[in-house]
MDAnalysis code that builds the backbone (N, CA, C; Angstrom):
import MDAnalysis as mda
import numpy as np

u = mda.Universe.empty(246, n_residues=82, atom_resindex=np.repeat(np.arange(82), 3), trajectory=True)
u.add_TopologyAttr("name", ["N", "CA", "C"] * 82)
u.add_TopologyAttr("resid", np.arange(1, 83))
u.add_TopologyAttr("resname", ["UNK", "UNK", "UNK", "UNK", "UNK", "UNK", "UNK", "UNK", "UNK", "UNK", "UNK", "UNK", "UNK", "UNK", "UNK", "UNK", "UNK", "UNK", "UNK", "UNK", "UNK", "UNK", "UNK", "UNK", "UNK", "UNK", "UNK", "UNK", "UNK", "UNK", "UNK", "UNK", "UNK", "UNK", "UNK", "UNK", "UNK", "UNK", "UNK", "UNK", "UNK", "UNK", "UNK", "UNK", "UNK", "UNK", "UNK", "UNK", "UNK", "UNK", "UNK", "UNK", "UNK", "UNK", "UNK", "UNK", "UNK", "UNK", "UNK", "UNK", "UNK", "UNK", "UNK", "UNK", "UNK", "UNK", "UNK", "UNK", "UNK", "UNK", "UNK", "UNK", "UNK", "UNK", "UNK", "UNK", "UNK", "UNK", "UNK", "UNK", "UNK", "UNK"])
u.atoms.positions = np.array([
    [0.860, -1.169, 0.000],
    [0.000, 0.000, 0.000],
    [0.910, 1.237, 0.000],
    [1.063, 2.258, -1.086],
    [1.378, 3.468, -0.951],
    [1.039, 4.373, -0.110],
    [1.923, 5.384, 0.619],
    [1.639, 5.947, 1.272],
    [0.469, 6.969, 1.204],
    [0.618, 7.591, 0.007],
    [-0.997, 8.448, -0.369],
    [-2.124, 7.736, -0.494],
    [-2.249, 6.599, -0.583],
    [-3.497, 5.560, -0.160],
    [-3.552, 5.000, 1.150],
    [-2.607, 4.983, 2.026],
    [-2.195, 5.035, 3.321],
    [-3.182, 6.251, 4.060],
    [-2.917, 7.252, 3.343],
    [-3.243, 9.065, 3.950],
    [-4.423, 8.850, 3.927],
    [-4.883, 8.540, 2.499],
    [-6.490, 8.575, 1.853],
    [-7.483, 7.872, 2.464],
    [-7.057, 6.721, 3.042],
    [-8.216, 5.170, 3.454],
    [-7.963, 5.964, 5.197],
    [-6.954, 6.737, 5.855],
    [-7.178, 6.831, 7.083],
    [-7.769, 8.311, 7.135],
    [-8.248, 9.008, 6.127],
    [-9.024, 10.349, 6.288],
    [-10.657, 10.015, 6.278],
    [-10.332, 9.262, 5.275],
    [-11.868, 8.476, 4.929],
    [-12.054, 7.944, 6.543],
    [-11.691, 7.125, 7.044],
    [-11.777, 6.372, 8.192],
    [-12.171, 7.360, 9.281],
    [-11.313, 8.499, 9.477],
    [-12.286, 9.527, 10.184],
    [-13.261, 10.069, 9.650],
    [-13.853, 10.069, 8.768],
    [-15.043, 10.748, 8.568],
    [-16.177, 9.974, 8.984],
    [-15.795, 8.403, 8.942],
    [-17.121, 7.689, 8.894],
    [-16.946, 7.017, 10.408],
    [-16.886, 7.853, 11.278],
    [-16.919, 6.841, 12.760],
    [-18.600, 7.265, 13.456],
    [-19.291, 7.757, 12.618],
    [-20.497, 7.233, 13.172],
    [-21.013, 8.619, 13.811],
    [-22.142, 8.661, 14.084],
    [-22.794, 10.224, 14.991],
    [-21.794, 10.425, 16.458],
    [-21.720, 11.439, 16.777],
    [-21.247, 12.158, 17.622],
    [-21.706, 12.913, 18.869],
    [-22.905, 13.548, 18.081],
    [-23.827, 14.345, 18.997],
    [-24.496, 13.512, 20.043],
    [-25.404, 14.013, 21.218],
    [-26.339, 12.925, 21.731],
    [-27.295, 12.999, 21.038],
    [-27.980, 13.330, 20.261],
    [-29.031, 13.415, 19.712],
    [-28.855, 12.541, 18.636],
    [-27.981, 12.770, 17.953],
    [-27.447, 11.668, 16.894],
    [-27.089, 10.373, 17.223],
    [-26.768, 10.209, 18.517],
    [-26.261, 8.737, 18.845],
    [-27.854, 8.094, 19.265],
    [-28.722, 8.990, 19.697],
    [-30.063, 8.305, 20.052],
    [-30.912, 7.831, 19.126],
    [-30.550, 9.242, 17.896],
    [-31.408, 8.817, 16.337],
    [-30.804, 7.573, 16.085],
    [-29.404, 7.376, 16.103],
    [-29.179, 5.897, 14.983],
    [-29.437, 4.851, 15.723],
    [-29.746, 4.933, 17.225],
    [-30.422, 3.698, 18.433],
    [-31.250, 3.249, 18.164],
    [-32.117, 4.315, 17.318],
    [-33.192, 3.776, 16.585],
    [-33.716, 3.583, 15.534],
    [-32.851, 3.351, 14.846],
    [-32.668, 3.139, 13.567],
    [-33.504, 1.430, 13.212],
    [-32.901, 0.861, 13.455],
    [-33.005, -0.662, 13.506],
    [-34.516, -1.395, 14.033],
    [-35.314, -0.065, 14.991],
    [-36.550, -0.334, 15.798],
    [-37.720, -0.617, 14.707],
    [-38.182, -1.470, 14.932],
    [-39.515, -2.215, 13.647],
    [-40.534, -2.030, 15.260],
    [-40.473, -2.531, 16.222],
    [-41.625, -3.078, 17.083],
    [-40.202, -2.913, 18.638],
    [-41.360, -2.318, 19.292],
    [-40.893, -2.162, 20.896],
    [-40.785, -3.697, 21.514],
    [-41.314, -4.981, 21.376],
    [-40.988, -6.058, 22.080],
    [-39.833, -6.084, 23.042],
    [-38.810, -5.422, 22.571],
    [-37.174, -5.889, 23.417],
    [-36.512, -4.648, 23.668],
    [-37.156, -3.931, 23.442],
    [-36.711, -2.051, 24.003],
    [-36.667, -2.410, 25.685],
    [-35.594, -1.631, 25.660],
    [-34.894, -1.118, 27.200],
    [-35.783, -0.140, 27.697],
    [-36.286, 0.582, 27.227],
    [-36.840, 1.901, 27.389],
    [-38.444, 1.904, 26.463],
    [-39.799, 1.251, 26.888],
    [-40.454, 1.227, 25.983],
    [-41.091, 2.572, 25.834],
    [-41.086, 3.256, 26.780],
    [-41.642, 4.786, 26.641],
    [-41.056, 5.558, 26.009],
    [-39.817, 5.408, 26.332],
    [-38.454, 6.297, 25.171],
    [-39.161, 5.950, 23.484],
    [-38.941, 4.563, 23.678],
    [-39.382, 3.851, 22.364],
    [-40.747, 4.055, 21.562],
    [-41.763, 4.241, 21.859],
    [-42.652, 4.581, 21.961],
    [-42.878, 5.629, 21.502],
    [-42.477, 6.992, 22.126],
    [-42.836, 8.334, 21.618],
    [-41.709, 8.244, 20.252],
    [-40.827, 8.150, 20.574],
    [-39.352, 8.255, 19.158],
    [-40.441, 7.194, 17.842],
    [-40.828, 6.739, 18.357],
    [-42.120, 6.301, 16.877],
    [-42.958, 7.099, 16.638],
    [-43.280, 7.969, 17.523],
    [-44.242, 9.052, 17.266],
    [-45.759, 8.798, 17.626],
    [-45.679, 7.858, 18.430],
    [-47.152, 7.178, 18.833],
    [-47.412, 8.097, 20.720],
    [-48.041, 7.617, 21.193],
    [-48.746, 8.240, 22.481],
    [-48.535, 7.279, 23.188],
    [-47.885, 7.689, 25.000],
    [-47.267, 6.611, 25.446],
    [-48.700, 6.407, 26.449],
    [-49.925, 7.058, 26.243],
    [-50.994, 6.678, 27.375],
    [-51.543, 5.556, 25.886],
    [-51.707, 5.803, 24.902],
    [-52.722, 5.144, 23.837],
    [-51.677, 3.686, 24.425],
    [-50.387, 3.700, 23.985],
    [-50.022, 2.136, 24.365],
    [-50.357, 1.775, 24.917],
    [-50.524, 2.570, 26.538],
    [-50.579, 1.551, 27.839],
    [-52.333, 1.331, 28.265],
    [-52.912, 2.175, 27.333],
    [-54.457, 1.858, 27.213],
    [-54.584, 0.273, 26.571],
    [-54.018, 0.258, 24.931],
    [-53.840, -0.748, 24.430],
    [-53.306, -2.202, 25.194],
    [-52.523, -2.362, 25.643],
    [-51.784, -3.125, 26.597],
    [-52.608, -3.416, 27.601],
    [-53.206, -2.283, 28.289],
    [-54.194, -3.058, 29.516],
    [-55.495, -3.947, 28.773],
    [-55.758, -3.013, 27.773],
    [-57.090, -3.722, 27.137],
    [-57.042, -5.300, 26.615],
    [-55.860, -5.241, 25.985],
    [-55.209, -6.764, 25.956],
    [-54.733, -7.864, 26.735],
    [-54.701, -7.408, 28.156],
    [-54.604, -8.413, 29.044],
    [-55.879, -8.712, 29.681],
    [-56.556, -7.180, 29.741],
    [-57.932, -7.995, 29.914],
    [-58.869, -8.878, 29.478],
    [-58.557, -8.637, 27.647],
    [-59.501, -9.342, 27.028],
    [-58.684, -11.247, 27.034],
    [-57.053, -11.242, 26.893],
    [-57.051, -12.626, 27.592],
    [-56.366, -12.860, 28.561],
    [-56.507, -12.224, 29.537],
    [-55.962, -12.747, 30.811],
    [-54.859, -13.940, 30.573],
    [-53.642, -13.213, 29.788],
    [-52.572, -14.282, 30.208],
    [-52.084, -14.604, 31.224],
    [-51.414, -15.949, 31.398],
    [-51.384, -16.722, 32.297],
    [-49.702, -16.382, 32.766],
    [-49.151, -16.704, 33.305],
    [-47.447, -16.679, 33.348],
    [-46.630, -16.919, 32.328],
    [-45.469, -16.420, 31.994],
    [-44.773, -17.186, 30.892],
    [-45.026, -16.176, 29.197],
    [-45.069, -17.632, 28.584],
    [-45.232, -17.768, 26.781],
    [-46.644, -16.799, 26.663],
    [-47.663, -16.935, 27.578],
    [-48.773, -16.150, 27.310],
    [-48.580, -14.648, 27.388],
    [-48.242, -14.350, 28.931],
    [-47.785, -12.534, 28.593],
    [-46.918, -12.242, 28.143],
    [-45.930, -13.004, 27.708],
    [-44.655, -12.620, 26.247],
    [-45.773, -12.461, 24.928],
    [-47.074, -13.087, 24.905],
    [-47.711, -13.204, 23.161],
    [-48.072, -11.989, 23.929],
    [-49.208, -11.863, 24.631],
    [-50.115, -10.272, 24.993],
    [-48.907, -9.330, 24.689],
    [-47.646, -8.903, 25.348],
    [-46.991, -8.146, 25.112],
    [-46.886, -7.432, 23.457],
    [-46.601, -9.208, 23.188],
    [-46.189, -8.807, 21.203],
    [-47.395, -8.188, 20.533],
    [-48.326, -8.623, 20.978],
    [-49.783, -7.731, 20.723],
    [-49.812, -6.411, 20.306],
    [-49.315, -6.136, 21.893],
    [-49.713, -4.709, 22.115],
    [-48.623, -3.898, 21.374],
])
């Protein structure tokens, strides 16, 4: 490898190390988010979709009421529901 391709591939290399800001490191956190199931933070998660964090937890109660899951595999499905 020549040294001016040496220079070139390690300028490039700083440019692309990724967001910086906090705001930017939170946008690309959520980048990857399809469905809250495994969010750390489902309220964080939640509004950053742009949805209403009372409509979820309306949704969510309404769904355990209508099947009263049991322990386990059942309130993991109600969860994925909601």
């Amino acid at each position: 490898m020549t040294p001016k391709l040496l220079a070139a591939n390690r300028a490039n290399g700083r440019l692309s190390a990724g967001p910086r800001s906090e705001q930017g490191k939170r946008q690309s956190g959520m980048n990857s988010l399809k469905h809250g199931i495994f969010a750390k933070a489902l309220e964080t998660s939640v509004k950053e979709l742009g949805e209403d964090a009372a409509d979820y937890e309306g949704l969510r109660r309404a769904l355990r009421e209508a099947f009263g899951p049991q322990e386990g595999f059942e309130e993991l499905l109600v969860e994925e529901m909601a």
